[in-house]
Short mmCIF file of the C-alpha atoms (twelve columns), coordinates in Angstrom:
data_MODEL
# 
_entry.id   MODEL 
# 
loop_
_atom_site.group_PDB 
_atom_site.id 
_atom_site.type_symbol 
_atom_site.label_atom_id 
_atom_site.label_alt_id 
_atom_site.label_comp_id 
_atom_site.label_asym_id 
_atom_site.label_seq_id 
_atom_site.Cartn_x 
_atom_site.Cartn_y 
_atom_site.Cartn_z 
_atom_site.pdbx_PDB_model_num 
ATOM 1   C CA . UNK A 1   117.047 93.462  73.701  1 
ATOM 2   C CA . UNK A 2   115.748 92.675  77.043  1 
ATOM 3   C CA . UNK A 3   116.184 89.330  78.023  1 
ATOM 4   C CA . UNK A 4   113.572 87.757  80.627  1 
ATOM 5   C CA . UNK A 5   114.113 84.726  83.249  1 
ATOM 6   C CA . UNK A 6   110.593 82.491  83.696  1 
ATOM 7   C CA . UNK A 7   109.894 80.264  85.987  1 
ATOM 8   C CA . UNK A 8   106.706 78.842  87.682  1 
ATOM 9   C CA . UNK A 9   105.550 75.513  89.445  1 
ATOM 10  C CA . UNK A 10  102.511 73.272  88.256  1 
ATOM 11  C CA . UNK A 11  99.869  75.577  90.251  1 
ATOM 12  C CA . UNK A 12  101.640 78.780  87.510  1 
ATOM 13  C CA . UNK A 13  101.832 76.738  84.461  1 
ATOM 14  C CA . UNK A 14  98.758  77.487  83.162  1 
ATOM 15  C CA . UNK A 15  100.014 81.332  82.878  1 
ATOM 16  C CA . UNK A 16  103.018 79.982  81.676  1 
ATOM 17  C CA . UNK A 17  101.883 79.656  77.866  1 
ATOM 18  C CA . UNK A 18  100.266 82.758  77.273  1 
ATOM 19  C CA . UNK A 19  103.096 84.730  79.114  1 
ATOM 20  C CA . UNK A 20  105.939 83.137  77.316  1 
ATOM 21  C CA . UNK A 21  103.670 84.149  73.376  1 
ATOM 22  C CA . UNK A 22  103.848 87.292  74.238  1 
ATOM 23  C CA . UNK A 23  107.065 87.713  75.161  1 
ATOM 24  C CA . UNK A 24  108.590 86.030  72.210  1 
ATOM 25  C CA . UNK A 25  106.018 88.201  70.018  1 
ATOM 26  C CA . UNK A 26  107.048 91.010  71.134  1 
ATOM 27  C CA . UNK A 27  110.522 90.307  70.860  1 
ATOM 28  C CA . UNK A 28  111.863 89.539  74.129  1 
ATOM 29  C CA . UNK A 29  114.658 87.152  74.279  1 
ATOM 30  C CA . UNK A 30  113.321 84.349  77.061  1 
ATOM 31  C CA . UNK A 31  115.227 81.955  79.593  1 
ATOM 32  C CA . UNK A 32  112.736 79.251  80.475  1 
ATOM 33  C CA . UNK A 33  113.368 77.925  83.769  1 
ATOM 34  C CA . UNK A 34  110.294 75.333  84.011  1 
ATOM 35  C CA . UNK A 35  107.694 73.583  85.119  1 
ATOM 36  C CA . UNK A 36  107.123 72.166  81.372  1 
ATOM 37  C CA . UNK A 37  104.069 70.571  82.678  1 
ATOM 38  C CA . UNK A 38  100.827 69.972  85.206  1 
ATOM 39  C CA . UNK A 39  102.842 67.611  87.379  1 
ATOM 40  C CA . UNK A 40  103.324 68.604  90.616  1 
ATOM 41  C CA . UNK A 41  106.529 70.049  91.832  1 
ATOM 42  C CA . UNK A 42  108.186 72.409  94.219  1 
ATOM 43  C CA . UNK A 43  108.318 76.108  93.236  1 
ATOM 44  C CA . UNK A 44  111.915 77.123  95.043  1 
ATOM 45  C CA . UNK A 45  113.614 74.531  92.392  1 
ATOM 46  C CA . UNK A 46  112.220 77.314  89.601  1 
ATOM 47  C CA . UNK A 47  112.398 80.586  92.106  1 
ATOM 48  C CA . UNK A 48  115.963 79.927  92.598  1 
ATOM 49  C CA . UNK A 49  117.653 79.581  89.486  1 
ATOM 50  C CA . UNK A 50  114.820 82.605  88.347  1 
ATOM 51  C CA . UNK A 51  116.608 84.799  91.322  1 
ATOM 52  C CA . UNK A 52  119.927 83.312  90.492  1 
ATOM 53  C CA . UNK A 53  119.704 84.660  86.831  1 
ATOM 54  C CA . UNK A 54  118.286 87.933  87.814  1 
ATOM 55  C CA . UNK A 55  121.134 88.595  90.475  1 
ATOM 56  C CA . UNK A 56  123.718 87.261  88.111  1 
ATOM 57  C CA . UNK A 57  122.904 89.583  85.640  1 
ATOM 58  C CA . UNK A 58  122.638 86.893  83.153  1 
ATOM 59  C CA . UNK A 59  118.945 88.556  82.278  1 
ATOM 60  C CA . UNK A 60  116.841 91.661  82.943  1 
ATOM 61  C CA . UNK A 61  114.411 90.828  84.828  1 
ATOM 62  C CA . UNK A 62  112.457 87.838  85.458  1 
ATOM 63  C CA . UNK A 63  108.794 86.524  85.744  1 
ATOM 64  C CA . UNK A 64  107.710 83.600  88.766  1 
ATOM 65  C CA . UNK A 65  104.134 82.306  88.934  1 
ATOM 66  C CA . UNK A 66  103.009 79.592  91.082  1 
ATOM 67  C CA . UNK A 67  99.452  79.161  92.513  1 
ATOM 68  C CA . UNK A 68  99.030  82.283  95.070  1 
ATOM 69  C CA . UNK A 69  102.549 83.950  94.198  1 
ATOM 70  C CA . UNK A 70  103.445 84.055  97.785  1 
ATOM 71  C CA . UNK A 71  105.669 80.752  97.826  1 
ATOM 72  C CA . UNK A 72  107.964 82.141  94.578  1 
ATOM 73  C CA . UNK A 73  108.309 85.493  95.912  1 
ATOM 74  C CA . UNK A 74  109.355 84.672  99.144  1 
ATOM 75  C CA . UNK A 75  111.841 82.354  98.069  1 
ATOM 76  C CA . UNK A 76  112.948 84.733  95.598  1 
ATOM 77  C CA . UNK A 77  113.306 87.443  97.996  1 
ATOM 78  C CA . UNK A 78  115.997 85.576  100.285 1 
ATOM 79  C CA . UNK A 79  118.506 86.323  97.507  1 
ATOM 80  C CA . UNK A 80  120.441 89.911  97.529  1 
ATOM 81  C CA . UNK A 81  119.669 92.241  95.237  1 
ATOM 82  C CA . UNK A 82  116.646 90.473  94.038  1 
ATOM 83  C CA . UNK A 83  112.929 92.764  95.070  1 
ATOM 84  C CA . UNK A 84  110.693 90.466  93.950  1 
ATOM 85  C CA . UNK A 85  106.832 91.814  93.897  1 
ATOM 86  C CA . UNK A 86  103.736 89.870  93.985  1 
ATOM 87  C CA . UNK A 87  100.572 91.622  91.420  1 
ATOM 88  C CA . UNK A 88  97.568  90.512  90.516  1 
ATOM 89  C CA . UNK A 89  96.487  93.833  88.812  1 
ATOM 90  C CA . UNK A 90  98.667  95.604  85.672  1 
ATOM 91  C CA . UNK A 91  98.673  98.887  88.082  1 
ATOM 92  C CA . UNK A 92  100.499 96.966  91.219  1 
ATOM 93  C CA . UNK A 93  102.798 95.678  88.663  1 
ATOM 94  C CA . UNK A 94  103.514 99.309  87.405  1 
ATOM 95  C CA . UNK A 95  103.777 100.553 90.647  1 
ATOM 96  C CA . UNK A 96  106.328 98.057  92.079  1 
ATOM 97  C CA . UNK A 97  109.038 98.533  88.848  1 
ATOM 98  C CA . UNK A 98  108.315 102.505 89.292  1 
ATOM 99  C CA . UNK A 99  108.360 102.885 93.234  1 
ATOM 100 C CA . UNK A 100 110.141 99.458  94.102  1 
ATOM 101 C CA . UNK A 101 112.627 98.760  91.703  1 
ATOM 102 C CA . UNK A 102 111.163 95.466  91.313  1 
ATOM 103 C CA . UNK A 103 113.094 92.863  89.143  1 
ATOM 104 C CA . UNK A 104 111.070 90.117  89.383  1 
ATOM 105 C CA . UNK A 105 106.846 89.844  88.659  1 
ATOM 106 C CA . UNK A 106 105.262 87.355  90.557  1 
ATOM 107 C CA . UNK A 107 101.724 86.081  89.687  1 
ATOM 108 C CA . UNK A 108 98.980  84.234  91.532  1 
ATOM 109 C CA . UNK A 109 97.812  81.324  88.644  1 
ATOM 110 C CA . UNK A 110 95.192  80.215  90.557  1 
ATOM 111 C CA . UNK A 111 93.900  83.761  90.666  1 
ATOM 112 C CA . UNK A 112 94.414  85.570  87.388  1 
ATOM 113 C CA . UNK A 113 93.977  85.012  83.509  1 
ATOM 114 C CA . UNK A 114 96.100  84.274  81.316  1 
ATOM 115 C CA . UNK A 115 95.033  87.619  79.538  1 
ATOM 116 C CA . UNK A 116 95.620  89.022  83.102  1 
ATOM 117 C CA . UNK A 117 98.615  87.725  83.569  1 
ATOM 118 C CA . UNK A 118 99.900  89.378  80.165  1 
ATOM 119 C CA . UNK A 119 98.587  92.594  80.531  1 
ATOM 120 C CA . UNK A 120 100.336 92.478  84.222  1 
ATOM 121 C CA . UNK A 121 103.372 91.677  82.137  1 
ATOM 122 C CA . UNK A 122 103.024 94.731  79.743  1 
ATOM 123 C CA . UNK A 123 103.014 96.861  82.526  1 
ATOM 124 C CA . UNK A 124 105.869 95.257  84.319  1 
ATOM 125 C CA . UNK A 125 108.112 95.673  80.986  1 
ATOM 126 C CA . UNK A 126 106.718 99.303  80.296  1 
ATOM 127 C CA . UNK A 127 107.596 100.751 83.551  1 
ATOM 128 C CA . UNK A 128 111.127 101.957 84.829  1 
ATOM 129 C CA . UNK A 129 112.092 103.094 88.134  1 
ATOM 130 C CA . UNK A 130 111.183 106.730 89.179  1 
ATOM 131 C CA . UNK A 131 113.992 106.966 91.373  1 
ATOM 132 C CA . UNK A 132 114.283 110.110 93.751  1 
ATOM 133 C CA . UNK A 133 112.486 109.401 96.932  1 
ATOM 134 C CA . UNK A 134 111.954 105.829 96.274  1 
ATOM 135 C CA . UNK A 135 115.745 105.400 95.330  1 
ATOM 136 C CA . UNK A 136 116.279 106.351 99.262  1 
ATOM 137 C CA . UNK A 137 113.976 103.881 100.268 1 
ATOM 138 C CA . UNK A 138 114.761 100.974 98.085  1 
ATOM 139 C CA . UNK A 139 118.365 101.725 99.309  1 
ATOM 140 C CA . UNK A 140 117.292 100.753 102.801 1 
ATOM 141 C CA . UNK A 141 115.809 97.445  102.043 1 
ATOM 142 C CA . UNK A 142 119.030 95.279  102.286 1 
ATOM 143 C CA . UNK A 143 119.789 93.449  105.162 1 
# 
């Protein structure tokens, strides 16, 4: 079973619901990070224990939404190992697990649906890593 890290801020909570039915509907075993509510906060105290989890190994992959999805994927992408990709359609989502290796989905809440968002989601989960040419190129990311 793949087990998924979420986390989001107030600005992502409102994908946070509809993301977190359909991954426990369809099976996946879920770490919830936070927000649990409206009330504003800072998104690197969710993006960091999201990454943390991710790079640990202690899940799969994990999901970060906050209001444009810049804030938790930069913060997200300071950690090793962690390629962190910001979508806001399903077929950039696709794209970054198959080209990018991407372990982390981040998502714009102030710009998406919550239908959107899972859909985006789907995609993430469905796709693997193609490997071959990207592999060389993911391999040069690292600092």
């Amino acid at each position: 079973m793949t087990k998924i890290a979420f986390g989001c801020d107030h600005a992502g909570y409102i994908l946070k619901a509809p993301v977190l039915a359909y991954l426990t509907d369809a099976g996946y075993e879920v770490v919830d990070f936070g927000t649990h509510s409206e009330a504003s906060v800072d998104y690197p105290d969710f993006a960091h224990p999201v990454a943390y989890a991710v790079e640990g190994g202690e899940v799969d992959l994990g999901i970060l939404c906050c209001g444009s999805g810049n804030g938790v994927a930069i913060t997200a992408n300071k950690h090793q190992g962690i390629r962190a990709a910001l979508c806001w359609l399903p077929e950039l989502a696709t794209l970054a697990r198959e080209h990018n290796n991407a372990n982390i989905l981040c998502m714009p809440g102030r710009y998406v649906t919550g239908d959107e968002a899972v859909e985006m989601v789907k995609a993430f989960l469905a796709a693997s890593f193609e490997g071959g040419r990207h592999a060389r190129r993911v391999g040069k990311m690292s600092c």
